[in-house]
N, C-alpha and C positions, 0 to 999 in steps of 0.2 A: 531566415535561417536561425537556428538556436544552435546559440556558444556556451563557453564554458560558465561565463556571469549569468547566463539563464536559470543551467542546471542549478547552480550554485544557490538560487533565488528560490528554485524550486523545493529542494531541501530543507531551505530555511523556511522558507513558508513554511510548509508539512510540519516543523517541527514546532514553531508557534501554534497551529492548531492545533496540535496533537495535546501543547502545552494546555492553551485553551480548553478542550475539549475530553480531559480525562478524566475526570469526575465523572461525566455521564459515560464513557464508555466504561469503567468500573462499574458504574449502576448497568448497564446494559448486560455486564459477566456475570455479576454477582446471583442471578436465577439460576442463570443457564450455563454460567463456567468456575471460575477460579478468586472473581471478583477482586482479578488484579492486572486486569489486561490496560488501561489506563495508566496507573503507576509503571507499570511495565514498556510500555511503550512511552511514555515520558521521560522516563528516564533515559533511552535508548538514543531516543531525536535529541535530546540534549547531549548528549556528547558528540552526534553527527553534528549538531549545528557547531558546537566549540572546538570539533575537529577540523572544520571545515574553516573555522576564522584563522586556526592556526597554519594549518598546511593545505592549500587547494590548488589541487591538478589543473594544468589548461586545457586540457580534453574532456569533452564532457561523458564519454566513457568510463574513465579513472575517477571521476567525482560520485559517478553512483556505485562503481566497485567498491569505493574508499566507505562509503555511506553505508553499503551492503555488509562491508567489514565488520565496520563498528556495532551494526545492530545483532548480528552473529554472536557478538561476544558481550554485549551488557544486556541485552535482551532476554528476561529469563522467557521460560514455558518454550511454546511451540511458537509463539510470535518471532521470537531474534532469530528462528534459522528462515520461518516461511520468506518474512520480511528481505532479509536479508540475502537468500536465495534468489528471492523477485530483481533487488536492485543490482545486485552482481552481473545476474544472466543478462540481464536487460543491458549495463553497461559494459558488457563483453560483446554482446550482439552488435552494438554501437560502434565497436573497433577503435580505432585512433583517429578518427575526423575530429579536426577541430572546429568545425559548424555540423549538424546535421536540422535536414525538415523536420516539418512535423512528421509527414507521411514516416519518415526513416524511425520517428522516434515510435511510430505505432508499431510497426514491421519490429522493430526491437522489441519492446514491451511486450509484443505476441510470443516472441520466444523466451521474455522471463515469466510472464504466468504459464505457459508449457512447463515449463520449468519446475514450477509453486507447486504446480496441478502433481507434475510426476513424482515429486517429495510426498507433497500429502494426502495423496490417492483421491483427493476430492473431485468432484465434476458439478458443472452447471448444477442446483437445485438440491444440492445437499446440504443449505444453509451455511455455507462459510464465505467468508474474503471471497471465493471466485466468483460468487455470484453477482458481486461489484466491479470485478475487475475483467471477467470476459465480456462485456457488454460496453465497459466504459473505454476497452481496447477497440474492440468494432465499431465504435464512437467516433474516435481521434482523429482515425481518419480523414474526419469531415471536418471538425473544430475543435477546439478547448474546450468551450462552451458545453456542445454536445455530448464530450464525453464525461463533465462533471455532471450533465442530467442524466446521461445513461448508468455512472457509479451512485448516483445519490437512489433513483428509480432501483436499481438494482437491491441497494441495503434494505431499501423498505418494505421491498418482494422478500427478504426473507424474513418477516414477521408472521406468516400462517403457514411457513414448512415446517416441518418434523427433520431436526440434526441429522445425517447418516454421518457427519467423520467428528472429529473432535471430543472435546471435553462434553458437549452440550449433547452427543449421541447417545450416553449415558442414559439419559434422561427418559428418552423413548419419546412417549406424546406428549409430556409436561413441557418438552422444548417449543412447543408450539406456541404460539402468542407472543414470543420476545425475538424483538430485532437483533440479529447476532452483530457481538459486539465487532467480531474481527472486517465483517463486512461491512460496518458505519466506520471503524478508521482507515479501512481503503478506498471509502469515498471521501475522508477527509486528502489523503494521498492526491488522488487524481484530482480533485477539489482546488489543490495547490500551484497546479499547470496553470488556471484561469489567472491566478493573484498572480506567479510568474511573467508570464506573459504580457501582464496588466491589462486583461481586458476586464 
């Protein structure tokens, strides 16, 4: 069963990645979007990580609300509400259990990218974050493991689509060739379950 110190593990992971990893997710924006999605989200997971040292809920629902919060509001562009929409729903879905399964935590996770999806009109294969995050939900089910291959597999499939929603739709065919950035830090996300869980 996963408790509140899971969640808690898991957050903070995500957020050293994110720490780690946002150079290249800026190099990933900068063709095809705003070439601040890195900084952006660096910034974001560092105050969910420093929020989280100061005040953390014993439910692990209230931990990804509180999380969801935070990225809402220092998260500029369109990452701090998708982001942050994703970990609200998800931790509203989760209710007041102070352990939940995995199974319960994928059954959650399906109604916050439902969620993502009906904010930003995106679907499967339209080159954004979903295309990581419905596959690595389908994943969970089965393992940690599974669903950081099925989010990583995910990101790198959308390296030969053409954008339909975002910044990078703009662009038309020139979007074609670049891995979308929002999609490589939601397999950093889901990425985080594995270090979590310490498998």
């Amino acid at each position: 069963m996963l408790d509140a110190d899971f969640f808690r593990r898991w957050m903070t992971a995500a957020a050293a990645s994110v720490d780690r990893e946002a150079e290249r997710l800026t190099a990933l924006d900068s063709p095809i979007g705003d070439a601040d999605h890195g900084s952006n989200l660096q910034r974001g997971f560092r105050v969910v990580a420093a929020t989280l040292e100061k005040e953390s809920p014993d439910i692990p629902g209230e931990i990804l609300q509180l999380a969801g919060r935070q990225l809402i509001s220092t998260v500029g562009g369109a990452s701090g509400p998708l982001y942050g929409t994703l970990l609200r729903r998800t931790g509203k879905a989760l209710g007041d259990a102070a352990e939940v399964s995995r199974e319960q935590l994928a059954q959650a996770l399906r109604a916050g990218v439902e969620a993502l999806m009906a904010l930003g009109g995106a679907a499967p294969g339209d080159k954004t974050m979903v295309d990581t995050l419905v596959p690595a939900m389908e994943a969970l089910g089965t393992s940690f493991e599974a669903a950081r291959a099925a989010a990583e597999e995910g990101a790198v499939a959308t390296t030969p689509l053409q954008a339909r929603k975002g910044r990078a739709s703009y662009l038309g065919e020139r979007s074609i060739g670049h891995q979308d950035p929002g999609a490589t830090s939601s397999a950093l996300l889901i990425a985080a379950l594995v270090e979590a869980a310490g498998e």
